[in-house]
C-alpha positions as CSV (number, residue, x, y, z in Angstrom):
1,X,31.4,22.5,-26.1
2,X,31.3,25.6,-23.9
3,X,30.7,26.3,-20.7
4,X,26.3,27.9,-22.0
5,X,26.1,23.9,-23.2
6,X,27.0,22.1,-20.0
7,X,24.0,21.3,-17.6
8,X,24.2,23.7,-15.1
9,X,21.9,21.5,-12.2
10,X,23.6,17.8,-13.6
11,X,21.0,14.8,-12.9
12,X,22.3,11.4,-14.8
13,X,20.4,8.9,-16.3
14,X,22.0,5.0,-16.4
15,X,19.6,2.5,-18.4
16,X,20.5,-0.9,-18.8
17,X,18.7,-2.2,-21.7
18,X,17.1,-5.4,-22.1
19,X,16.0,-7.9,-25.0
20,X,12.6,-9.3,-23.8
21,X,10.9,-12.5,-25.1
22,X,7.3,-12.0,-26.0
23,X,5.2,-14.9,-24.8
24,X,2.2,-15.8,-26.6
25,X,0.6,-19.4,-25.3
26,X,-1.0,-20.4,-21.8
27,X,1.5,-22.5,-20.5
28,X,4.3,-19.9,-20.3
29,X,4.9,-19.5,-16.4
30,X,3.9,-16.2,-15.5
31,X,0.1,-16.2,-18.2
32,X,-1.6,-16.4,-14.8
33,X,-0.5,-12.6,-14.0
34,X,-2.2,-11.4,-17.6
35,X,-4.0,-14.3,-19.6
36,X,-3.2,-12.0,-22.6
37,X,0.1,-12.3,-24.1
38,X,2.9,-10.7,-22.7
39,X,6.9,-9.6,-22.0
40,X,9.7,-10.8,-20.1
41,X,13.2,-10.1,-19.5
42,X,15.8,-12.2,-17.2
43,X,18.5,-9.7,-15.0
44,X,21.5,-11.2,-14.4
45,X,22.9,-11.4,-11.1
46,X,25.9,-9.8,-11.0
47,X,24.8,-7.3,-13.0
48,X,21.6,-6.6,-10.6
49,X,23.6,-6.1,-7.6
50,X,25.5,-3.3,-9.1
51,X,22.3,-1.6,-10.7
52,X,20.8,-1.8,-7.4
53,X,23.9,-0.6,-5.4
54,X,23.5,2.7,-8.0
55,X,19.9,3.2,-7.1
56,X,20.5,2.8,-3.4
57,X,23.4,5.0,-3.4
58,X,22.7,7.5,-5.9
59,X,19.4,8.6,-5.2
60,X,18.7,11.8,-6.5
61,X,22.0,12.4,-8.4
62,X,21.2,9.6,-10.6
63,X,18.2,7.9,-12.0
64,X,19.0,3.9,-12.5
65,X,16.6,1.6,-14.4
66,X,16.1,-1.3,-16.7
67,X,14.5,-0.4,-20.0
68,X,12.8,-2.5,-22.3
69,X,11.2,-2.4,-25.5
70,X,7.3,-3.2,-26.2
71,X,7.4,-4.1,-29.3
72,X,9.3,-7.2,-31.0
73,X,8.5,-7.5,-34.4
74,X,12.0,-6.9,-36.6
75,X,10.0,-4.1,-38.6
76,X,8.4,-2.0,-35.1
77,X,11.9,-2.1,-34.2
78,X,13.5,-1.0,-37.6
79,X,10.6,1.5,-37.5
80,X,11.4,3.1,-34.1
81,X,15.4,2.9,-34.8
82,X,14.4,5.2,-38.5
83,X,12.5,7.4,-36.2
84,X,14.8,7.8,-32.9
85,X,12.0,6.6,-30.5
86,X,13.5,3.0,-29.1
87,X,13.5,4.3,-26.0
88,X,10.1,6.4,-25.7
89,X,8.6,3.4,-26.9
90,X,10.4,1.2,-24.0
91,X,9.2,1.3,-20.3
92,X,11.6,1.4,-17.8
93,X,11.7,-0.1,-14.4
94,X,13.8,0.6,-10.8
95,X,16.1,-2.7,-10.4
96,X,15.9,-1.3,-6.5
97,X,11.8,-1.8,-7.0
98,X,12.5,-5.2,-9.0
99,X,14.2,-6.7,-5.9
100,X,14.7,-9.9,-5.6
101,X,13.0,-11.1,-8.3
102,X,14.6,-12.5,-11.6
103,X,12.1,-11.7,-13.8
104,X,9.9,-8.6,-14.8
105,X,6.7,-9.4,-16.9
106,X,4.8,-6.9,-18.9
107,X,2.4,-6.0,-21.2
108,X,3.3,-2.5,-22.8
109,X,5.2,0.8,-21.8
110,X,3.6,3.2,-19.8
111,X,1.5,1.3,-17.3
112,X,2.5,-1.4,-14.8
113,X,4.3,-4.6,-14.8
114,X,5.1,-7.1,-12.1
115,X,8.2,-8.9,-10.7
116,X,8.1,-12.9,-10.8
117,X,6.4,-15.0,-9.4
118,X,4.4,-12.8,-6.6
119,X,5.2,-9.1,-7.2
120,X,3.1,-6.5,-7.0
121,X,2.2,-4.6,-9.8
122,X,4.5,-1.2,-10.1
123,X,4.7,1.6,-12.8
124,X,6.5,0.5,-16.1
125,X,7.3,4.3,-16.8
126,X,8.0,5.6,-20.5
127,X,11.0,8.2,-20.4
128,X,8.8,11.1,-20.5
129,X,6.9,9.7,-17.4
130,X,10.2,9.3,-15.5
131,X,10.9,13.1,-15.9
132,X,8.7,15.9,-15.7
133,X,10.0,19.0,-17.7
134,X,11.1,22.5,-15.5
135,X,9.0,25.4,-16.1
136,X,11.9,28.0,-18.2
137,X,14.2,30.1,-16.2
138,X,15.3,33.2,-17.3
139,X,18.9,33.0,-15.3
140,X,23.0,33.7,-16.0
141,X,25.4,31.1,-14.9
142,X,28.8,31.9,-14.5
143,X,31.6,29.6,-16.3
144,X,32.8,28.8,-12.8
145,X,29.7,27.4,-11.2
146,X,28.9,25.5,-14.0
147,X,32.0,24.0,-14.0
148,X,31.7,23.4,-10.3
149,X,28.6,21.8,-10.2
150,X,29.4,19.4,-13.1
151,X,31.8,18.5,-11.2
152,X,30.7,18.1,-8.0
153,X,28.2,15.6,-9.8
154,X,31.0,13.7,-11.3
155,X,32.8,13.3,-8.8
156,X,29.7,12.1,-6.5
157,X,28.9,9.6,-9.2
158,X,32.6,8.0,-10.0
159,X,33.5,7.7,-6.2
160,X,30.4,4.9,-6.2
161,X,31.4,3.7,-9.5
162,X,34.5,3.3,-7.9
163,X,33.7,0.8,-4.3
164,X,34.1,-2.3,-4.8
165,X,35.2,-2.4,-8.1
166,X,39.6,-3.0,-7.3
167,X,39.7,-3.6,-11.3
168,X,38.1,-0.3,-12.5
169,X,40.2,1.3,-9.8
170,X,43.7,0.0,-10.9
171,X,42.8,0.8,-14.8
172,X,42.3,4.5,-13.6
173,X,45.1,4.3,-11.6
174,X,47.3,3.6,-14.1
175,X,45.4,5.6,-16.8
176,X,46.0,8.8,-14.1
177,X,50.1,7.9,-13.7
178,X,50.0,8.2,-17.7
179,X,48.6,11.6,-17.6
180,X,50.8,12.8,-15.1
181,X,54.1,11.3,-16.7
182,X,52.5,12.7,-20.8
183,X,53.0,16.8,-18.6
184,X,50.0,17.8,-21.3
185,X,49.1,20.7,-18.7
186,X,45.5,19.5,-19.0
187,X,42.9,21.6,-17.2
188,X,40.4,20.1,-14.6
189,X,41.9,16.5,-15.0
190,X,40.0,15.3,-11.5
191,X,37.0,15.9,-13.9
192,X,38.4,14.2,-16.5
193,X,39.4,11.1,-14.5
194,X,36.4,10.6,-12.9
195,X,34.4,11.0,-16.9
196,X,36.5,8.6,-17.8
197,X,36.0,6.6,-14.6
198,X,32.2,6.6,-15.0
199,X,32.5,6.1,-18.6
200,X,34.5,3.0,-18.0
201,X,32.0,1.6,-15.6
202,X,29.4,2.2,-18.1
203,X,31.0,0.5,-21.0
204,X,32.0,-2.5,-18.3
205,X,28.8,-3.1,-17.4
206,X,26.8,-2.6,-20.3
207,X,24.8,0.8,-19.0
208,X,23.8,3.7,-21.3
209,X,24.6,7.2,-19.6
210,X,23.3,10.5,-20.2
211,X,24.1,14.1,-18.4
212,X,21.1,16.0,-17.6
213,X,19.9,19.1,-16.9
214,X,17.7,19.4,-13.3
215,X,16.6,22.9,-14.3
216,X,15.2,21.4,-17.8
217,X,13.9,17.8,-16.3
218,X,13.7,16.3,-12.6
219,X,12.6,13.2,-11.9
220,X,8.6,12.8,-11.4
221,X,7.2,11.5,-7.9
């Protein structure tokens, strides 16, 4: 990859997908909400308070949601899998707007869902809600700045990854003595550490990441 493919405004996106049940009779606990049937997925609690420590302290580098399917038959999924649109058929909800609450109930993608037992309904967003696409700009960035901004972003990004995580820390740590005792002469290795930091974290915590471009996309609202 050269320096014309790498985003030259970087936004990231973390999802943390989720399996939901589909719920089809009157007695399950949260019917009153939709008297139709509906979705629900459980968020762990661990997990939560990480996802909502990204939200909190990421704002505006990073987007940070759950996403969930609406669908659950084993042939919509196969389907969408053939046709590469899992996640623009999944909504996608803030685990800092999810709160407290262990559950989040829905009916499909694209409209609202609600937070159990007494949230208030908030936007289930498809993907292309979440972002609204930049008007093209006809402009020239240098290598440099686009290496600079990149990472600028990754650094901002792996030094939360980082707090209070002691065991991501001392696998980098030794990871970084490695590198320095292998003499490869590598180029931009703070970038490289903190890729490989934030990859880590990722993989650790089951999150899905992707780079962005803020002069393509930015965030809607």
């Amino acid at each position: 990859m050269n320096a014309e493919q790498l985003p030259r405004m970087p936004l990231s996106l973390m999802l943390q997908f989720k399996r939901p049940e589909y719920l089809t009779t009157a007695n399950a606990s949260q019917w009153k909400l939709w008297s139709n049937p509906y979705y629900r997925f459980v968020r762990a609690a661990e997990q939560h308070r990480v996802l909502r420590r990204l939200d909190r302290s990421l704002a505006g580098d990073v987007t940070v949601r759950y996403a969930a399917p609406a669908f659950h038959l084993l042939s919509d999924l196969e389907a969408a899998q053939l046709a590469g649109e899992v996640i623009a058929r999944s909504g996608h909800v803030s685990p800092e707007e999810l709160g407290s609450h262990k559950v989040w109930t829905y009916q499909v993608s694209g409209t609202t869902g609600q937070g159990n037992p007494d949230g208030a309904e908030l936007p289930f967003s498809t993907l292309q809600q979440l972002f609204v696409r930049q008007p093209a700009v006809a402009e020239t960035v240098g290598q440099v700045s686009v290496y600079e901004g990149l990472e600028r972003h990754l650094d901002t990004v792996a030094v939360v990854c980082r707090e209070r995580n002691p065991a991501l820390r001392g696998v980098i740590d030794r990871w970084q003595q490695s590198l320095a005792r292998s003499n490869l002469g590598l180029d931009r290795r703070a970038a490289l550490i903190n890729y490989a930091t934030i990859q880590t974290f990722c993989s650790w915590q089951r999150i899905s990441w992707w780079l962005l471009d803020g002069l393509e996309v930015r965030p809607a609202g």
